[in-house]
C-alpha positions as CSV (number, residue, x, y, z in Angstrom):
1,X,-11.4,10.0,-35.0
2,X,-12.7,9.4,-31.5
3,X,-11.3,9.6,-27.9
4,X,-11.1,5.9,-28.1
5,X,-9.8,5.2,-31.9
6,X,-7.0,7.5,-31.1
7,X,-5.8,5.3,-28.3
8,X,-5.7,2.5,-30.2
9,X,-3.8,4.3,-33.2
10,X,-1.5,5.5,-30.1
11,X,-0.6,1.6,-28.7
12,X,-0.6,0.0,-32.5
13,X,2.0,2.4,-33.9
14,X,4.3,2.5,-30.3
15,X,4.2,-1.5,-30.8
16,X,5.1,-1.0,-34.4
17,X,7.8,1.6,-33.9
18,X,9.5,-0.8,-30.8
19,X,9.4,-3.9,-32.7
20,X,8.1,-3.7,-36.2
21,X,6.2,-6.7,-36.4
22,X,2.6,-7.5,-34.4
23,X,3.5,-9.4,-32.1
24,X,1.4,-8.5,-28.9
25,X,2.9,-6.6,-26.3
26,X,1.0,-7.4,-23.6
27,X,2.1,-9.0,-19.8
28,X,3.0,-12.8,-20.1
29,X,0.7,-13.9,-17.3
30,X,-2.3,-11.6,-18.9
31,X,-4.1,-14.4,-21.3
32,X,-3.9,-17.3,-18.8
33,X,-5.2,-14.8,-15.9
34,X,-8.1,-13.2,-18.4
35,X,-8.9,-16.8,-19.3
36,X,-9.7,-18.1,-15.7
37,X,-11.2,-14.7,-15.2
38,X,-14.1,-15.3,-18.3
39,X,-14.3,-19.2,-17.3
40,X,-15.9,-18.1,-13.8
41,X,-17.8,-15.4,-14.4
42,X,-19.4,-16.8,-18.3
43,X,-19.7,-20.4,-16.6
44,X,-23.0,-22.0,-17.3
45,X,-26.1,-21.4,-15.0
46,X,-25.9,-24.4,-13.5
47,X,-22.8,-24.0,-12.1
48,X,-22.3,-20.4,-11.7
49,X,-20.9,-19.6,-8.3
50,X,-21.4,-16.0,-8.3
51,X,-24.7,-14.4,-8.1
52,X,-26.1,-12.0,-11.3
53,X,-26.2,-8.7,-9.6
54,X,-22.2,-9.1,-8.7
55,X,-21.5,-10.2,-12.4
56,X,-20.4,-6.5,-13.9
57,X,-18.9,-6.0,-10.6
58,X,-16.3,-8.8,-10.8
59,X,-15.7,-8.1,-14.1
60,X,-14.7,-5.4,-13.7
61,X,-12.7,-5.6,-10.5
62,X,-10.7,-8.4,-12.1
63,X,-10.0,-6.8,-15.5
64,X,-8.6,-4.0,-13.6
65,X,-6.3,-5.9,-11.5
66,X,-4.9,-7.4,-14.5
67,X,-3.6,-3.9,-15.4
68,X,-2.2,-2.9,-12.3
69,X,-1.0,-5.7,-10.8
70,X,2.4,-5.9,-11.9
71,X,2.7,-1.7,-11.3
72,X,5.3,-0.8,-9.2
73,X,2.9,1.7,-6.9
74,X,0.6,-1.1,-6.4
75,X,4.1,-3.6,-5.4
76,X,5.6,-0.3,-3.1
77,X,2.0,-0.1,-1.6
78,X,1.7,-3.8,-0.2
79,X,5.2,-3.5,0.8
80,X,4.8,-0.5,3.0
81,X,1.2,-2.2,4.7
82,X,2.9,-5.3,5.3
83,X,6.2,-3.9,6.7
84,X,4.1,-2.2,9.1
85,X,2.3,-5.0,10.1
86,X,5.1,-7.1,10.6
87,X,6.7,-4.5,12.8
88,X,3.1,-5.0,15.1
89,X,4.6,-9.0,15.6
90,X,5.0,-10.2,19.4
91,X,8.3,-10.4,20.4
92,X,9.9,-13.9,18.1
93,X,11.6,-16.5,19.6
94,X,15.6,-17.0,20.3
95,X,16.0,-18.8,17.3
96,X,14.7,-16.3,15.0
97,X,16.1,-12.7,14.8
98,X,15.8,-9.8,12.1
99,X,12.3,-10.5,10.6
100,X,11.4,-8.1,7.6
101,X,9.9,-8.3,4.1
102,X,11.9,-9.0,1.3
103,X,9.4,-8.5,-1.5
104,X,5.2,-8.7,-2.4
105,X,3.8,-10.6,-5.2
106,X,-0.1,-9.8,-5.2
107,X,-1.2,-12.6,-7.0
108,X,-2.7,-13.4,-10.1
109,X,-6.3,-12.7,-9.5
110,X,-8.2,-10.9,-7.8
111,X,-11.4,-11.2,-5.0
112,X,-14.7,-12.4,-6.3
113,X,-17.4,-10.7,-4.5
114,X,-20.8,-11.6,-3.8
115,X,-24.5,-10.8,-1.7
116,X,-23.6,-7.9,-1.4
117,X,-26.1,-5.7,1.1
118,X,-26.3,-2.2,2.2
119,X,-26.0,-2.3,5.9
120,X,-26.4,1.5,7.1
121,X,-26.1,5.3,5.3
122,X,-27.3,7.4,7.5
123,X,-27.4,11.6,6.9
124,X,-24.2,12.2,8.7
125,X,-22.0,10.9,6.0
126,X,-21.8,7.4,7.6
127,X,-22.3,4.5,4.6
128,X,-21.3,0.9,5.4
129,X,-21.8,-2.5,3.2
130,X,-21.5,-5.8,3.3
131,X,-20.0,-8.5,0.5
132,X,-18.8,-12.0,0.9
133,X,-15.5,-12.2,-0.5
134,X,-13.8,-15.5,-1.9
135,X,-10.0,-15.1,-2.7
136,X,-7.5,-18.1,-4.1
137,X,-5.4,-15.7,-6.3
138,X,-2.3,-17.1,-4.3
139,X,-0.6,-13.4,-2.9
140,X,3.1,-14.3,-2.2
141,X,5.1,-12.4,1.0
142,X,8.7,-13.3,0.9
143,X,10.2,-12.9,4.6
144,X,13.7,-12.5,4.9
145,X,15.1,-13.7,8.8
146,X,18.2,-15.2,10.5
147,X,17.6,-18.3,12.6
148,X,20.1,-18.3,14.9
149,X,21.3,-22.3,15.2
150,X,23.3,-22.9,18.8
151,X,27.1,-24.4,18.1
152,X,26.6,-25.7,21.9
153,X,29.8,-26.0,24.3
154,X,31.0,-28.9,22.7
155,X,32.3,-26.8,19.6
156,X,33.4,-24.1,22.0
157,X,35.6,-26.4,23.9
158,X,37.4,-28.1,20.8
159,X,37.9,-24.0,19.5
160,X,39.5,-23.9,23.0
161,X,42.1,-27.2,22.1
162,X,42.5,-26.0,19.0
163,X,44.0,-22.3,20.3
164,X,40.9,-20.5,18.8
165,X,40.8,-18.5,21.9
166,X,37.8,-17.1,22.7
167,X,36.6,-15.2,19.6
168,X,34.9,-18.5,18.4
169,X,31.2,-17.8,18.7
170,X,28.7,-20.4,20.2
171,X,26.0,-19.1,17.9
172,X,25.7,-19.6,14.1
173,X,23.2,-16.9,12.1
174,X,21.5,-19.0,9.0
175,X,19.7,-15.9,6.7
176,X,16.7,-17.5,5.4
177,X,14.0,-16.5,3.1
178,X,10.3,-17.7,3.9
179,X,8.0,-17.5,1.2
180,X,4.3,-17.3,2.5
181,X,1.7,-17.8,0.0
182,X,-1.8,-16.5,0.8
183,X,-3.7,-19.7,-0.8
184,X,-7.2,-18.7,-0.1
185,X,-9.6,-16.5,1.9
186,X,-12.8,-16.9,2.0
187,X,-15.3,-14.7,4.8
188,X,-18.2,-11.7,5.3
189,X,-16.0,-8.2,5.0
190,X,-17.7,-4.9,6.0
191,X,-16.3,-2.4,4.2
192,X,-17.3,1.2,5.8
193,X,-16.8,5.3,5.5
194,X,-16.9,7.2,8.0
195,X,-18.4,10.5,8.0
196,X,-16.2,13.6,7.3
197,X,-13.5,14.7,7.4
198,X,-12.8,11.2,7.3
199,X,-10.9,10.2,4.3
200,X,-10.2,6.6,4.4
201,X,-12.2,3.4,3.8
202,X,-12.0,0.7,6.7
203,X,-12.5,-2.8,5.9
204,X,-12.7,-5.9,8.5
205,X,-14.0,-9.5,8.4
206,X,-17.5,-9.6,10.6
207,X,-16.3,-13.1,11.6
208,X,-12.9,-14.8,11.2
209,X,-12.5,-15.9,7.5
210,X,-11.4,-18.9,6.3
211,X,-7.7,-19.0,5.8
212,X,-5.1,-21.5,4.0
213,X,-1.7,-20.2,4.5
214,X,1.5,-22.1,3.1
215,X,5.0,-21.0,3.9
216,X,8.2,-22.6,2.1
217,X,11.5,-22.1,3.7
218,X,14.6,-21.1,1.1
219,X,17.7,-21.1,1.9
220,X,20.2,-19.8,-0.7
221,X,18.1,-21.0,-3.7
222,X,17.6,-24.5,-1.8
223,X,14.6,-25.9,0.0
224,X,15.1,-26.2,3.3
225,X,13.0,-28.3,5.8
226,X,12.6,-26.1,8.8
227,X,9.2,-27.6,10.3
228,X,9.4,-25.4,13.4
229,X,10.0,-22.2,11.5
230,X,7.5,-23.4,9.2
231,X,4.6,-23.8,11.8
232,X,5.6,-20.4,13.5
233,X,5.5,-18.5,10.4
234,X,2.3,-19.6,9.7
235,X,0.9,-19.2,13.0
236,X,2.0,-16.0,13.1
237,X,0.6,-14.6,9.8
238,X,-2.6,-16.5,10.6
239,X,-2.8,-14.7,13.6
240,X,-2.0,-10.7,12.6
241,X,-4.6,-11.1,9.5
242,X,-7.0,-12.0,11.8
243,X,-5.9,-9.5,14.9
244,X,-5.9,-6.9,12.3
245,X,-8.5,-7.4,9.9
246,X,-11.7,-9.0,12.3
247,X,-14.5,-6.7,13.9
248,X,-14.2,-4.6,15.7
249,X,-10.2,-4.2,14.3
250,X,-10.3,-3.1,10.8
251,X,-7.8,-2.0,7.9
252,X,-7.8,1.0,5.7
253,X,-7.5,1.9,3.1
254,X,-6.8,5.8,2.5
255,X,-8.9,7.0,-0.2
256,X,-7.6,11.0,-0.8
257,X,-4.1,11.3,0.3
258,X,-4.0,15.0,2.5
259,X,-0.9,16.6,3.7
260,X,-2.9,18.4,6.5
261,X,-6.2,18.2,8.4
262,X,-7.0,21.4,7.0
263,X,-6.5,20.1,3.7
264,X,-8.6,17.3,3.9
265,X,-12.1,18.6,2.7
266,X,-12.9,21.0,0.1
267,X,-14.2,23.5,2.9
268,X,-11.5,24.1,4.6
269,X,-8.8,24.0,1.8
270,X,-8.6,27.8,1.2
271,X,-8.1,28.4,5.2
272,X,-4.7,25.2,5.3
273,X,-3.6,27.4,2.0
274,X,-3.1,31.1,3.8
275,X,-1.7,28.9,6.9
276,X,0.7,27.6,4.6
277,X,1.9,30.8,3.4
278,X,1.5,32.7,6.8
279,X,4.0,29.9,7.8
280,X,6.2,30.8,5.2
281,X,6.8,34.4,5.5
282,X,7.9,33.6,9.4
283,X,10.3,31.1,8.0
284,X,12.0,33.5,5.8
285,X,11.5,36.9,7.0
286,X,12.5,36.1,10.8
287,X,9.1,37.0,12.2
288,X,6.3,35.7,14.0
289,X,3.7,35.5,11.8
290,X,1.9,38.5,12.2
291,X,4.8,40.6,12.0
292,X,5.2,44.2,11.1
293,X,5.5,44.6,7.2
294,X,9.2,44.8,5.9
295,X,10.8,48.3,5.2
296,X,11.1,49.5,2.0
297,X,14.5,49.5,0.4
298,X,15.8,52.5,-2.1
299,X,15.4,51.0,-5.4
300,X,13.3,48.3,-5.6
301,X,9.8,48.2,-5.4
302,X,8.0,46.2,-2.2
303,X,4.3,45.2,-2.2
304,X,2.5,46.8,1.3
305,X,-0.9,48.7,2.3
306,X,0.5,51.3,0.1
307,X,2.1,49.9,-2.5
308,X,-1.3,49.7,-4.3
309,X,-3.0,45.9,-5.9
310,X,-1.0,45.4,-8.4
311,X,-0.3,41.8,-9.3
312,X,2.9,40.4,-9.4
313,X,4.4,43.4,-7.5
314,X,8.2,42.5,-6.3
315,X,9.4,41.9,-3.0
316,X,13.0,42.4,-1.8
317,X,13.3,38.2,-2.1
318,X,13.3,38.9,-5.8
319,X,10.5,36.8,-6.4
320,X,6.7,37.5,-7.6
321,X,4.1,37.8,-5.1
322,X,0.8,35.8,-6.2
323,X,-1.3,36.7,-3.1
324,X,-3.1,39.9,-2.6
325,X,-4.8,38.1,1.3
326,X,-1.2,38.1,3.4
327,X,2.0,39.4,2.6
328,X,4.3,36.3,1.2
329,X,6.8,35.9,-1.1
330,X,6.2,32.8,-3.4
């Protein structure tokens, strides 16, 4: 039995044992998605609106995003760049207060891609491409805000008659949630590497793309007709995907995730490791890190010059050392 017959022994008896029929066990939105997926790319000649060379590509790309898209990393991943973005926002006006994202939906397909061209690799490392991108898979941002609705100083004064006193406020906070659906893009992105120790991939519209971008005010479960939140919100999404994401701004997208610079190549990764644990042995042993050695105590052995190569010698932490270059304790 092969690598790949195993796997499907593996995911027919875990959907046997969890519900001892066949019913399929895949997401609900999968077949619909796959369906629309196969109708564009396997549409007759005529009417194809993707070039060949781009065909596997696609195919690909989408059948992947099928798998992930409901992933939590993926979810936590567009949360965190789009919380960061928002944070980039001008300064909102009076009536709306405490903008933030709520939650990310990415949609239910993803980008075709086509005419594709190679636009420079040079010997330095430096590769950048080209692709027209076409996207209508509908990405949804819920924002969550207060608009701040002004009571006026005809309330205020019948609070006053009334013997309210003055703790009535003039202001009333509304919390409304703005859903913002990402209905279609449709541009030239450059998508580029920069030489190392670079370890991220930039990506930016050469011109600004075509956007259509809808947002629907709710308001405890309950539409709500807010035209001038409305307009704003779009405006102001319309604006930070294109401050952000057209040439020369770009996005990116880290590719190898590096604790230190150090760290980031293969080169330099023994050099960040004996930092590391030079580091460490000032941390615990109250020295700089080029300190004198630590004496030796009666009774238990300590690893030193002189205390010969042996490997996992102990060291009065108690622990085992696994480092013959510097003198930690890990």
């Amino acid at each position: 039995m092969n690598a790949v017959e195993k796997e499907a022994w593996y995911l027919a008896l875990r959907r046997a044992s969890a519900t001892g029929t066949h019913e399929s066990t895949q997401p609900p939105h999968f077949h619909s998605a796959y369906s629309a997926l196969r109708s564009t790319l396997l549409s007759p000649p005529s009417t194809l609106p993707l070039d060949h060379s781009t065909l596997w590509l696609n195919a690909l790309i989408g059948r992947a995003f099928l798998t992930v898209q409901d992933h939590p990393l993926l979810t936590r991943y567009l949360l965190s760049k789009f919380t960061k973005k928002l944070d980039r926002l001008p300064a909102l006006p009076g009536f709306l207060s405490s903008l933030r994202v709520a939650s990310v939906d990415p949609g239910r397909a993803a980008p075709l891609l086509t005419n594709a061209a190679l636009v420079k690799c040079d010997a330095s490392g430096h590769v950048e491409v080209e692709v027209d991108v076409a996207y209508t898979g509908n990405a949804r941002v819920q924002l969550a805000a207060d608009v701040v609705l002004s009571l006026g100083s005809t309330v205020a004064s019948i609070a006053g008659k009334l013997g309210a006193g003055d703790g009535v406020a003039s202001d009333l906070r509304v919390p409304v949630v703005l859903g913002v659906t990402l209905a279609e893009v449709r541009g030239r992105l450059r998508v580029a590497m920069r030489p190392p120790p670079s370890n991220r991939a930039w990506v930016g519209f050469v011109d600004a793309p075509r956007l259509i971008v809808r947002a629907e005010p709710v308001v405890n479960t309950k539409q709500l007709r807010l035209a001038m939140v409305l307009d704003l919100i779009e405006s102001k999404v319309r604006d930070l995907l294109v401050a952000s994401m057209v040439l020369p701004n770009m996005e990116d997208v880290c590719i190898a995730r590096a604790g230190g610079a150090a760290r980031r190549v293969g080169r330099f990764k023994a050099v960040g490791f004996i930092q590391r644990l030079q580091s460490r042995v000032a941390a615990t042993q109250g020295q700089s890190r080029f300190g004198p050695w630590p004496r030796r105590s009666r009774g238990v052995r300590q690893r030193g010059p002189e205390a010969g190569s042996g490997r996992g010698a102990s060291h009065p932490c108690g622990a085992q050392c696994r480092s013959r270059l510097v003198q930690p304790c890990l």
